[in-house]
C-alpha positions, 0 to 999 in steps of 0.5 A: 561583029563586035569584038569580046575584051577582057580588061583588067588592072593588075599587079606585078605579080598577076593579082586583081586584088589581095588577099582581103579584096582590097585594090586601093593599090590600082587607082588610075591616075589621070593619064591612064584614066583618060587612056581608058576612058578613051577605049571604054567609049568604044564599048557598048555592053559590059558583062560582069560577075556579081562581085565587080558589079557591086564594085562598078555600080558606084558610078552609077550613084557617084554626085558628079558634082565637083570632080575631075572631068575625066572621072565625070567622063567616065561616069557618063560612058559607064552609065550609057552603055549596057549592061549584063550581070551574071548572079544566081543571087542579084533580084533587081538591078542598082543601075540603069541599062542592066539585066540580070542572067542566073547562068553565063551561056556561051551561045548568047554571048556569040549571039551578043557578039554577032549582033553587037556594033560595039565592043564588049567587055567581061570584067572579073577573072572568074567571068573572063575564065569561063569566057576563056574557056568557051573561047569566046575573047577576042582581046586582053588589055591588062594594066600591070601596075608597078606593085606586088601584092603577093597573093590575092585573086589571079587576074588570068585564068588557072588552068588553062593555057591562053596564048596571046598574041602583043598587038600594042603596049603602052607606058605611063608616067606612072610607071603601069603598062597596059599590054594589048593582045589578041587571043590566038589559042586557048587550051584546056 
């Protein structure tokens, strides 16, 4: 049974991105991006909002042809694994490996789960709250960057308690901390 993780870089003070939906401010350097690449390899399925996808399809597209190897690795891990997007808008999909769901249903996704040998992960706060709510994640793995953006779009669910338990943390050079923990309670 694989296991439901929602994984986000966030700021300081708990942002995904400001204001103005901008998150320049989140580029992983090398150490932590060979750390995520790491646990994305673990990863067969990515569930997303429309919003992140348009972000994340980018790797589809990118001519790897000159870049760092870590960033090509990544290319290839996002580009093989499956990939679900939640969009009553989207009509065709810009990547390979895709589909497209108009509506986000719980019971598939613990289908997805019960069947799956690889891990998923849910990307976006307004995909990972409706995921919260229906109690389906398993796992958070948040990098917290060392900036503060006073404002934007919350990283963490409102209106809910989610309690969590630390299973591992991790600091790099950079100065981000990437907190690992298990879901143990949701309220709502």
């Amino acid at each position: 049974m694989a296991k439901l993780i929602y994984s986000a870089i966030t700021s300081l003070d708990g942002y995904v991105a400001d204001t103005d939906g901008r998150f320049d401010w989140a580029e992983p350097d090398e150490e932590l991006h060979k750390f995520v690449n790491e646990r994305e390899r673990l990863v067969g399925t990515y569930l997303y909002g429309r919003r992140l996808y348009d972000v994340m399809v980018a790797w589809e597209k990118f001519d790897l042809a000159g870049l760092p190897p870590f960033i090509r690795d990544y290319a290839h891990i996002w580009r093989a694994a499956e990939k679900i997007v939640y969009s009553r808008t989207l009509e065709i999909p810009a990547s390979d490996r895709t589909r497209i769901e108009r509506e986000f249903d719980p019971e598939a996704v613990r289908q997805l789960k019960a069947s799956s040998s690889r891990d998923i992960t849910v990307g976006g706060p307004e995909l990972a709250t409706e995921a919260f709510r229906t109690e389906l994640i398993d796992e958070c793995r948040l990098y917290v960057t060392p900036v503060v953006i006073g404002g934007g779009y919350p990283a963490m669910p409102s209106h809910l308690r989610v309690w969590l338990e630390l299973l591992d943390e991790r600091r790099f050079r950079s100065g981000v901390v990437q907190l690992h923990y298990r879901v143990a309670k949701v309220d709502g």
